[in-house]
N, C-alpha and C positions, 0 to 999 in steps of 0.2 A: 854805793847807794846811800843816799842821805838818810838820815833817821832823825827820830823827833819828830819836831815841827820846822816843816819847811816853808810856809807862810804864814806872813803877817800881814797886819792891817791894811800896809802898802799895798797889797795882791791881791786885793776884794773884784777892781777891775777882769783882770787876767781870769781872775777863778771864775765867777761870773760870765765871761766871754765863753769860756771854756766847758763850762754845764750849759752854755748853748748849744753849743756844737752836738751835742746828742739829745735825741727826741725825748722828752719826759722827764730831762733828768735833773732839771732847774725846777719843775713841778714837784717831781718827788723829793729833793731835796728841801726843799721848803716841807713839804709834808714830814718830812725827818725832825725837821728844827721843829715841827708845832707838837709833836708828839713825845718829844723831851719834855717838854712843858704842862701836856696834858694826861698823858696815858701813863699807868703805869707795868711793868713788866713781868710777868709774861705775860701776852695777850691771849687767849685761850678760845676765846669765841667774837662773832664778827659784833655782837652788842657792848662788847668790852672796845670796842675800837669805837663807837659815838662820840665819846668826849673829844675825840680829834674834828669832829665835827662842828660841835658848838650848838648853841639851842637851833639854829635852823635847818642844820641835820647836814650841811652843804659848806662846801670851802669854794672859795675863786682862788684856784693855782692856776697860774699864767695866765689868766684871762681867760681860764676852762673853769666851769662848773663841773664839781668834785664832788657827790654825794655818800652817804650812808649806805644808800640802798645800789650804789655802783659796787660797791666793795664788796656788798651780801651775792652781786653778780658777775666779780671777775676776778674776786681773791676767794676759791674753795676753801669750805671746809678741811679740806686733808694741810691745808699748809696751813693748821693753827697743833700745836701753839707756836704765836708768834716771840721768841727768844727776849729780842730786845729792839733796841732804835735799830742797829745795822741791821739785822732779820727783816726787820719792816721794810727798812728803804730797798733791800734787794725783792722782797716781793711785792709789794707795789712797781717797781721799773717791771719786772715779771706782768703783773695786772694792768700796766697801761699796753705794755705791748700786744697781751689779748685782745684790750679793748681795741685798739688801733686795728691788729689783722680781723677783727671781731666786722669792725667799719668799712674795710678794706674788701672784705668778700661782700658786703655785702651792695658795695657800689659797682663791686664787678659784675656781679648776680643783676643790679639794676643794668649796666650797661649791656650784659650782653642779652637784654630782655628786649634792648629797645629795636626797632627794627631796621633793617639796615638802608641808608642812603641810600637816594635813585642815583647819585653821582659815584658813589663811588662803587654800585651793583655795575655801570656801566664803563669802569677802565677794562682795558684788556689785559689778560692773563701775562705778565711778564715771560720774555725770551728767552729758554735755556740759554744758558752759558756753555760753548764748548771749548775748552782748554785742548791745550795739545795739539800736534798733524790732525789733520781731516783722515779718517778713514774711507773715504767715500773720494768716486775718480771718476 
């Protein structure tokens, strides 16, 4: 296994492509790199995490609106204190995944509220399948 540093500048492409392939994690990676910058460590409470914010209390990662007051409602209390940058970047992917299944029930909850089609109330009930000889003569 390689050790060190196995990319360089040439590989920004690749890396890039690569944190897209998983949900969240080109958004939290950015939120990693601004948190170098701004926060300092340990983080202890969710008012210590603002200055990742910026005066408008809000980040645009990936083209999502990112706020303050997201994080007072999908990063608990019980996971502070926050360690360091790597600490963060695994609970934030932790906190969008909430938020995601968070969105996820509750379009399930819309859809199965809505009522059901006249088209498809009237298919008929599908054909058992019988495998094997007939027992029947």
């Amino acid at each position: 296994m390689a050790t060190g540093r196995v990319f360089d500048a040439d590989d920004l492409d690749l890396l890039e492509d690569v944190l897209g392939l998983v949900p969240n994690l080109t958004e939290v990676a950015f939120a990693g790199k601004l948190a170098r910058e701004r926060l300092k460590f340990p983080v202890r409470t969710h008012r210590t995490l603002d200055p990742l914010f910026g005066k408008e209390g809000a980040l645009e990662l990936g083209g999502r609106r990112v706020s303050s007051e997201q994080t007072r409602r999908y990063i608990p209390q019980q996971w502070f204190p926050i360690e360091s940058v790597d600490d963060l970047v695994r609970k934030l992917l932790l906190a969008f995944h909430r938020r995601d299944a968070e969105r996820a029930a509750m379009a399930a909850r819309a859809h199965a509220a809505r009522p059901v089609d006249e088209d498809v109330a009237t298919i008929p009930a599908p054909v058992p399948l019988v495998f094997g000889p007939s027992t029947q003569r």
